[in-house]
C-alpha positions in Angstrom: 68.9 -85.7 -100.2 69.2 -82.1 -101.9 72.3 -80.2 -101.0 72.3 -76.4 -102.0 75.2 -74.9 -100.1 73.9 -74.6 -96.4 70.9 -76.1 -97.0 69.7 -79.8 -96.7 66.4 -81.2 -97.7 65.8 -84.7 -96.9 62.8 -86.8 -97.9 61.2 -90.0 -96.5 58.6 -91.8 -98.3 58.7 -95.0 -95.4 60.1 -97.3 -98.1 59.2 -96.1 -101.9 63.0 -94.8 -103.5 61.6 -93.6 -106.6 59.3 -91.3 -104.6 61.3 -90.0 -102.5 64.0 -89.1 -105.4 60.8 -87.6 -107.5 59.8 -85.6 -104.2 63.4 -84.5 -104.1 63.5 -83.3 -107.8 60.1 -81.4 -107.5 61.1 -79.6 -104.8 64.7 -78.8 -106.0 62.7 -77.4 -109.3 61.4 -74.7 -107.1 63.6 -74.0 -104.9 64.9 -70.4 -104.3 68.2 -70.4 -104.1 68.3 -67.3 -101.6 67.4 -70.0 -99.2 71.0 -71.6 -99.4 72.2 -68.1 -99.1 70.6 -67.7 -95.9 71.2 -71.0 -94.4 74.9 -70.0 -94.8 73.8 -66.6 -93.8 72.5 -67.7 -90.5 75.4 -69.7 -89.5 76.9 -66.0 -88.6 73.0 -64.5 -87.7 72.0 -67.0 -85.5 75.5 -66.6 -83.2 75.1 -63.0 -83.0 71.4 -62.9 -82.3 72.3 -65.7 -79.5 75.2 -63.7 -77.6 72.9 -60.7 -77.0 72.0 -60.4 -73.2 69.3 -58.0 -73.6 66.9 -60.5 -75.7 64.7 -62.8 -74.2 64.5 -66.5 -75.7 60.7 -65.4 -76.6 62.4 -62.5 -78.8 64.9 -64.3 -80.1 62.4 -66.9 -81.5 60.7 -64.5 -82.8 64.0 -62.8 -84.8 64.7 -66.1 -85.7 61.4 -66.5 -87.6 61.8 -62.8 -89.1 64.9 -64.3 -90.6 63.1 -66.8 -92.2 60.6 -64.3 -93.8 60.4 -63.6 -97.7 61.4 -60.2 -96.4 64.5 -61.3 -94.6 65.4 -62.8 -98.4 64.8 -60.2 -100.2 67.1 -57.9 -98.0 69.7 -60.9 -98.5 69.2 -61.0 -102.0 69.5 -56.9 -102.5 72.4 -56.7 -100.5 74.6 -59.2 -98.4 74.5 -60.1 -94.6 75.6 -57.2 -93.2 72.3 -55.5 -95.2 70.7 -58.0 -92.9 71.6 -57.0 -89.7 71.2 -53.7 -90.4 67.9 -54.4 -91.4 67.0 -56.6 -88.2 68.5 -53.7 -86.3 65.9 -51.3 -87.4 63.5 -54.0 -86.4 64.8 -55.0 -82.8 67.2 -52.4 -81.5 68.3 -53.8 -78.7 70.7 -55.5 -81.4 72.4 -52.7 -82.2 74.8 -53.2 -79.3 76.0 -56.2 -80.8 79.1 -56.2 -82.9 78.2 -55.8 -86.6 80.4 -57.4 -88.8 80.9 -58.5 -92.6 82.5 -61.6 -91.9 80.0 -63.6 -94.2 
């Protein structure tokens, strides 16, 4: 199991140890770590995107995967998570009703 932060990888290899450690390490070698940032990130995102009336679950899968865009990180990575949700508000503004906080 690789632990960065938020974020939990887990690897099965039905019964080989040593593979499953040497999958483990591989990945951990490249892993971003803006994607621990995020998964802690989306513990306050995914609430707020939830609570909004006005989205449909169709939307709201679909912000969800926006989140989990290379753009999404980059936005992260340049600012913090309230750079975020301004950003997903210029992309889906029926958000912009929702409270926007720095909480993170």
């Amino acid at each position: 199991v690789l632990r960065e932060g938020a974020l939990t990888v887990a690897v099965a290899t039905a019964g080989a140890p040593a593979l499953a450690a040497a999958v483990r390490d591989k990945i951990k070698q490249r892993l971003d770590a803006g994607w621990g940032r995020m998964a802690a990130a989306m513990q306050e995102l995914r609430p707020w995107v939830l609570k909004n009336p006005a989205l449909s679950q169709a939307e709201r899968r679909e912000i969800f995967r926006l989140l989990a865009s290379d753009e999404a990180m980059e936005v992260l990575n340049a600012g913090d998570i309230l750079a975020v949700k301004r950003w997903l508000i210029g992309r889906w503004p029926p958000l912009a009703g929702a409270e926007v906080s720095n909480s993170w």
